[in-house]
C-alpha positions in Angstrom: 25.9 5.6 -18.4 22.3 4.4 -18.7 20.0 4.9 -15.2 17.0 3.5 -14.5 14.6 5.9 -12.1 11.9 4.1 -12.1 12.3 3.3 -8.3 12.6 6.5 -7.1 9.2 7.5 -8.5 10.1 9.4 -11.8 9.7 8.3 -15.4 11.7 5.1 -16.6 13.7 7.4 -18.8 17.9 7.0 -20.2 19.8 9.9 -18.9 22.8 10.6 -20.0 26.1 10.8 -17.7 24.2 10.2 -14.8 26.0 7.8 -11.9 24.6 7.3 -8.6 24.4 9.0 -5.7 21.2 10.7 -4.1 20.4 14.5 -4.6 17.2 16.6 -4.1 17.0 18.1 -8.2 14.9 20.2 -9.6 13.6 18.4 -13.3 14.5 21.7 -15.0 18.2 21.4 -13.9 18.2 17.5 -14.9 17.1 18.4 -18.4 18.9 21.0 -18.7 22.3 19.3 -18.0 21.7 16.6 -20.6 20.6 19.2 -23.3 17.5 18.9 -23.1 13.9 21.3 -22.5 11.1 19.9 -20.9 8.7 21.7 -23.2 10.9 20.8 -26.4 11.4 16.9 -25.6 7.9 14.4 -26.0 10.2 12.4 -23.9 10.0 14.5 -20.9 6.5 16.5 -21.7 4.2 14.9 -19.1 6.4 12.3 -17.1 6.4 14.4 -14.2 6.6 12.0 -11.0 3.7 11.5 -8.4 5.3 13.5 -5.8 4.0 17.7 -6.7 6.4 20.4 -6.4 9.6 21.3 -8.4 11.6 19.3 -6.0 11.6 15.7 -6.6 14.1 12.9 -5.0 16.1 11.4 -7.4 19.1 9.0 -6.9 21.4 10.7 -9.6 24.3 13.2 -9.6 25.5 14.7 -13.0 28.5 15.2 -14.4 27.5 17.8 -16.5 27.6 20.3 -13.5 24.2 19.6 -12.1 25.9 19.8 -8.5 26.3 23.1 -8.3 22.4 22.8 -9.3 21.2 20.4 -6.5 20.5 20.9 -2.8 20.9 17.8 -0.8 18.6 17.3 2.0 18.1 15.9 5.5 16.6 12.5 3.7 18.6 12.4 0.5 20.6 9.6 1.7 17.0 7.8 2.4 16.5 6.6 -1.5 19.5 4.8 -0.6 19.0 2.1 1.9 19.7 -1.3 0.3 16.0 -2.9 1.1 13.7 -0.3 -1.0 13.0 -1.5 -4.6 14.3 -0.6 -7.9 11.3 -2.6 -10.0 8.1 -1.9 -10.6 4.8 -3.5 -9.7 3.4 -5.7 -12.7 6.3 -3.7 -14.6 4.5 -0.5 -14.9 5.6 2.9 -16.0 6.6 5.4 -13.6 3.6 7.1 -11.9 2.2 10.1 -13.3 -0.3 12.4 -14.7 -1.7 9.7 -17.1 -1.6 7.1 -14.6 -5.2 7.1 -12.4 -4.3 4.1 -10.3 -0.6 3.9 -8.9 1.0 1.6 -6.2 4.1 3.4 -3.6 6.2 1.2 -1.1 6.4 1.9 2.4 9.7 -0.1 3.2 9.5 0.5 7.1 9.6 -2.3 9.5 10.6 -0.3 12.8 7.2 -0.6 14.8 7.6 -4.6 15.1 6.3 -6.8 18.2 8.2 -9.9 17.0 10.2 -10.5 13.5 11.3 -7.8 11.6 12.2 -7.7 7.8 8.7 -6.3 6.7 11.0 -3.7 4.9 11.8 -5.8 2.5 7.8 -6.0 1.7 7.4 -3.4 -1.3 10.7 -5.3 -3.3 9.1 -8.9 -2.9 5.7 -7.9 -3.8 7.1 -6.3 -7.2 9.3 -8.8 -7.8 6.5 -11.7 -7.0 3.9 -9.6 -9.6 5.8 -10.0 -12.2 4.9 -13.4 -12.8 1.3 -12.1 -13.7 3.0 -11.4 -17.1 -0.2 -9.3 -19.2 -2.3 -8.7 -16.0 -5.1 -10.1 -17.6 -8.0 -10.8 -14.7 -8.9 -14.3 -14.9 -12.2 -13.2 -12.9 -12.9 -9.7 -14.2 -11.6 -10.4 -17.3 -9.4 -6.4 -17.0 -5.9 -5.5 -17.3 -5.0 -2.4 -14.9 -1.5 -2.3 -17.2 -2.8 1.1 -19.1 -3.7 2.8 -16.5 -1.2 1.8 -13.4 1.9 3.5 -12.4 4.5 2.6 -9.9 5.7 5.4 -7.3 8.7 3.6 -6.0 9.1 3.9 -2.4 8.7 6.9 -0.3 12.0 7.9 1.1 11.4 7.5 5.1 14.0 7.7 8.2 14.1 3.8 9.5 14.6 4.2 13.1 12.2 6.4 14.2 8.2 5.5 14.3 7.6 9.5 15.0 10.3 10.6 12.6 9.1 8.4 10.1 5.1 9.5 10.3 6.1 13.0 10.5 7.9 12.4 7.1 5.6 10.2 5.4 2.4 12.6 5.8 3.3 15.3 3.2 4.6 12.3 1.2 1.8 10.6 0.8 -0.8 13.5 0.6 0.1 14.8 -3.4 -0.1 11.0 -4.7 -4.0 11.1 -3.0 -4.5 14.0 -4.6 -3.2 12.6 -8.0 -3.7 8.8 -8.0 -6.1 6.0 -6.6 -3.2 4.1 -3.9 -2.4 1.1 -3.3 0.1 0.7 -0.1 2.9 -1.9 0.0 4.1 -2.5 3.4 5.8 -2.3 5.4 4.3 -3.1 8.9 1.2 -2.5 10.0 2.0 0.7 11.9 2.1 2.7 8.0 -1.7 2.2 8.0 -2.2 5.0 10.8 -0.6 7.3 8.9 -1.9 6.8 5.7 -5.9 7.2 7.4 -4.7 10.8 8.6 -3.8 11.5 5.5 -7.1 9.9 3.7 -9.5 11.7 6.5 -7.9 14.7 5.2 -7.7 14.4 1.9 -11.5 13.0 1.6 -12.9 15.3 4.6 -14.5 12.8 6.5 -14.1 9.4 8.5 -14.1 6.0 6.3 -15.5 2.6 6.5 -12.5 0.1 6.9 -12.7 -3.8 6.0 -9.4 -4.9 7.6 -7.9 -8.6 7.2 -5.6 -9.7 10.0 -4.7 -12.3 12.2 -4.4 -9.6 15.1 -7.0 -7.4 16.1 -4.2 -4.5 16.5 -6.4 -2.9 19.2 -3.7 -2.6 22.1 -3.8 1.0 24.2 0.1 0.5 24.4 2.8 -1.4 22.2 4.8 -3.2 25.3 3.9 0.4 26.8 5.4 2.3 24.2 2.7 4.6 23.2 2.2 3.5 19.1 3.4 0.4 17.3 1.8 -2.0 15.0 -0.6 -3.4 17.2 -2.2 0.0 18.1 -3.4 1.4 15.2 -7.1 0.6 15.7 -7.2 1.8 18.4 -5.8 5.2 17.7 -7.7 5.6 14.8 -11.2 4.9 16.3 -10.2 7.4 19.2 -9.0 9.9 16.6 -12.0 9.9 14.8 -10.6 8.5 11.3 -12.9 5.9 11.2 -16.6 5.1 11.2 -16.8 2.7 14.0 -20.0 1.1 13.0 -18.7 0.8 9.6 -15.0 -1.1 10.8 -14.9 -5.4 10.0 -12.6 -7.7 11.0 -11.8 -10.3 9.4 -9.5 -13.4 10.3 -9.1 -12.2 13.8 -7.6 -15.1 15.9 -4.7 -14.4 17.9 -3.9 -14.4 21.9 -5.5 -11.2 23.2 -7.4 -10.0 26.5 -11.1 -9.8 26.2 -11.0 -5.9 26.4 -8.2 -6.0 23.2 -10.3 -8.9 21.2 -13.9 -7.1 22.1 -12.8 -3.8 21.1 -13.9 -3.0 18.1 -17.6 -5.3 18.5 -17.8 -2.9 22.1 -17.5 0.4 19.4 -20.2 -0.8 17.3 -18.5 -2.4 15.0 -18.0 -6.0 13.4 -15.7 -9.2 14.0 -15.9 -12.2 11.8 -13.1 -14.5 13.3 -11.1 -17.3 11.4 -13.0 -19.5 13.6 -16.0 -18.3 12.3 -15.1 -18.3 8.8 -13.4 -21.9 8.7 -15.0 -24.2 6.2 -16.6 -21.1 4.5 -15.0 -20.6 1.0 -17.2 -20.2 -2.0 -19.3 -16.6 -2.1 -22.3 -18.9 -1.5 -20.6 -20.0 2.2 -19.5 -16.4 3.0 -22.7 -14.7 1.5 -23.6 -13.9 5.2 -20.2 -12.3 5.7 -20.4 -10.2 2.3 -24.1 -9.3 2.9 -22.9 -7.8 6.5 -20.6 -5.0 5.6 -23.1 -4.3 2.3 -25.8 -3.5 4.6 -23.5 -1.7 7.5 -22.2 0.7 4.4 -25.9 1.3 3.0 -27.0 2.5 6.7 -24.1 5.2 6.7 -24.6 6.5 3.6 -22.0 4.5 1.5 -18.8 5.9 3.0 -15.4 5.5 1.1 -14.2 2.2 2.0 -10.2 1.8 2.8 -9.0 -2.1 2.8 -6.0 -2.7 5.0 -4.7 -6.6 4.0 -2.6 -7.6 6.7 -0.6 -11.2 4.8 -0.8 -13.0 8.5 -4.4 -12.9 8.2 -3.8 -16.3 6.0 -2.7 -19.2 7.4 1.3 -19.8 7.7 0.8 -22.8 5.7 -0.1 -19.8 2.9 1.8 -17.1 3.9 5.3 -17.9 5.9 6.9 -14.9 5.5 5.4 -12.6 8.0 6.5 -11.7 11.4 4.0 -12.9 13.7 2.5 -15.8 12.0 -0.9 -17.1 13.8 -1.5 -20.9 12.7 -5.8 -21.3 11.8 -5.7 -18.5 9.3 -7.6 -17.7 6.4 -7.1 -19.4 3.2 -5.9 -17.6 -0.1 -9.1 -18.7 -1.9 -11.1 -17.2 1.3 -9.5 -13.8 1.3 -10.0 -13.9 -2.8 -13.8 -14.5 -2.5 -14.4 -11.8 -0.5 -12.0 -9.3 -2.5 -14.1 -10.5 -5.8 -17.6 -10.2 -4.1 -16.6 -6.7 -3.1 -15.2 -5.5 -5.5 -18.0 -2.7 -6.5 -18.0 -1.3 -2.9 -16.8 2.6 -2.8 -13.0 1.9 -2.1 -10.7 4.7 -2.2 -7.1 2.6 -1.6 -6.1 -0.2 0.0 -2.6 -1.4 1.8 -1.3 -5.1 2.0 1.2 -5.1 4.9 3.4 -7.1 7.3 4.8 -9.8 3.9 8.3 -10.4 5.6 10.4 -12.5 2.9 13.5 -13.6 4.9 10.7 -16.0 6.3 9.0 -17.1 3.1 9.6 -20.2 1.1 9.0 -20.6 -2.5 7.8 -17.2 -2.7 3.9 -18.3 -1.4 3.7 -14.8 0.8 4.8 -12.8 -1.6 2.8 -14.2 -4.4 0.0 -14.2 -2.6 0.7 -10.3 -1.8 0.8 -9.6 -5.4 -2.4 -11.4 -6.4 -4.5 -10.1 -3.5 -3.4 -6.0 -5.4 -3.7 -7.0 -8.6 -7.3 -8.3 -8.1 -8.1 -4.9 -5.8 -6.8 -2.9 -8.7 -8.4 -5.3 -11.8 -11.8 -4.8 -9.1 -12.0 -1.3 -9.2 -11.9 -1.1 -12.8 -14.5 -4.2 -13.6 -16.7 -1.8 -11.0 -15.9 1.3 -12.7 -16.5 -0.6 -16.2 -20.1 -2.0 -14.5 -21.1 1.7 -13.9 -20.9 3.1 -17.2 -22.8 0.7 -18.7 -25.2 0.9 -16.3 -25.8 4.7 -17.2 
């Protein structure tokens, strides 16, 4: 029968006799069973998925023999759960050596304060990018289709926050080390995680411009000691961020003064939905783009991580999330500032918290896929803008 693997990360390849089931395989033994070399076959010769090591996770058993051949593991039955994706974002190849710029789902919705189904995130975004057909950047004028790959999702346990960041570091530290990431959530708790793994993989703290409704800056989660609402504030005490460096933007939810004050208190910088309402065009919002331009030159030009919360826009554009916050952002607001910054030093970017069992007419989810698509056509209008500079 004909398989597709593109979800689980490797190459969109036909193999042979494969039916499903989920096995940890070695991509010798898969080529091997269907008759087949991996130096001898273009086919396979560079398709190698994201995720180093001879060991990769594959939904597929073989009747060829390749059981004998396969070792199953603690999380092989985790490709399996129903809500991870089996498409691709904009339709791209599977992830790999020739692919700079790659996207990876993080289908994990456990750390919730209110409505779950965030784990359906990564599959609605994918889904919701297709409709972007060529990829063709009506602003910067780029396709990212050459050059982007899709990771599928990382296989995670779903009822465990520890169990599932203790599995998701050496996950997500090979596909730093081979691709430029974009995150699709997922609830807001992956982004802790993910700046470990980027203050180790770059060797130092990073600016963060982070779009939410919620300034996620609680000591406890309903006095559980991590959730989604405590990542800034574990970051900034860990030391994974430059405080001076962190903006807010959207910020408008219930809080205490010590939870909405924390990151100003730090030394960073809040621009509130209040603030921004009425503020639209990069004229109106010049002040806004100017202020993390000038905080970034004063430290040096750190790498810049974007973490795009979907409930920093108003429910009126984004329904589907969890804890919706009427007196949001608009989509037009949140695209302004992407396309104004779009030559800052970024080295990834998440867009969390899009639950679809809450959505109508697809707005979160299309709004998900069109806030990526323009980070990823940005980076490459800015790296396009600096070779012809010289």
């Amino acid at each position: 029968m004909d398989y597709d693997t593109r979800g689980c990360g490797l190459s969109q390849r036909r193999v042979e006799e494969i039916s499903v089931e989920v096995w940890v395989v070695d991509l010798e033994a898969v080529a091997d069973a269907c008759g087949r070399t991996l130096a001898a076959t273009p086919a396979w010769r560079g398709e190698a998925p994201s995720l180093a090591g001879s060991l990769h996770v594959m939904a597929c058993s073989c009747r060829h023999g390749l059981h004998s051949g396969a070792r199953p593991l603690t999380s092989n039955a985790m490709v399996s759960f129903a809500f991870l994706s089996h498409n691709a974002f904009l339709k791209a190849p599977a992830a790999s050596a020739q692919t700079p710029f790659a996207v990876a789902g993080i289908a994990w919705d456990g750390a919730v304060t209110n409505r779950p189904g965030a784990r359906f995130g990564p599959r609605a975004i994918r889904e919701a990018s297709h409709m972007l057909c060529d990829a063709q950047h009506p602003h910067f004028d780029v396709s990212p289709l050459d050059l982007l790959g899709d990771a599928g999702d990382l296989p995670l346990p779903n009822t465990s926050l520890a169990a599932m960041r203790s599995a998701m570091q050496p996950l997500v530290a090979p596909l730093l080390q081979a691709h430029h990431m974009c995150w699709l959530g997922g609830d807001h708790s992956v982004t802790l995680s993910l700046l470990r793994a980027y203050r180790q993989h770059l060797g130092r703290p990073l600016a963060v411009i982070h779009f939410d409704a919620h300034c996620d800056t609680w000591a406890t989660h309903f006095d559980e000691p991590s959730g989604h609402g405590t990542w800034v504030h574990e970051a900034m005490q860990e030391g994974l961020v430059i405080d001076a460096c962190f903006t807010q933007i959207g910020i408008r939810s219930s809080a205490g003064r010590e939870e909405r004050e924390y990151v100003s208190r730090r030394g960073g910088q809040i621009f509130t939905a209040r603030d921004l309402r009425g503020l639209e065009s990069p004229a109106q919002l010049s002040g806004v783009l100017a202020a993390v331009r000038e905080r970034l030159a004063a430290h040096g030009h750190p790498p810049v991580y974007l973490s795009l919360d979907i409930d920093c826009l108003d429910p009126a554009f984004a329904p589907g999330t969890g804890t919706p916050e009427p007196g949001g952002l608009s989509t037009n607001q949140v695209l302004t500032l992407l396309e104004e910054w779009a030559d800052l030093p970024f080295v990834g970017m998440d867009c969390v918290e899009v639950a679809p069992p809450y959505d109508h007419a697809e707005l979160t989810s299309q709004a998900a896929a069109i806030f990526v698509w323009t980070y990823l056509c940005g980076r490459l209008w800015a790296a396009g803008a600096r070779q012809a500079a010289g």
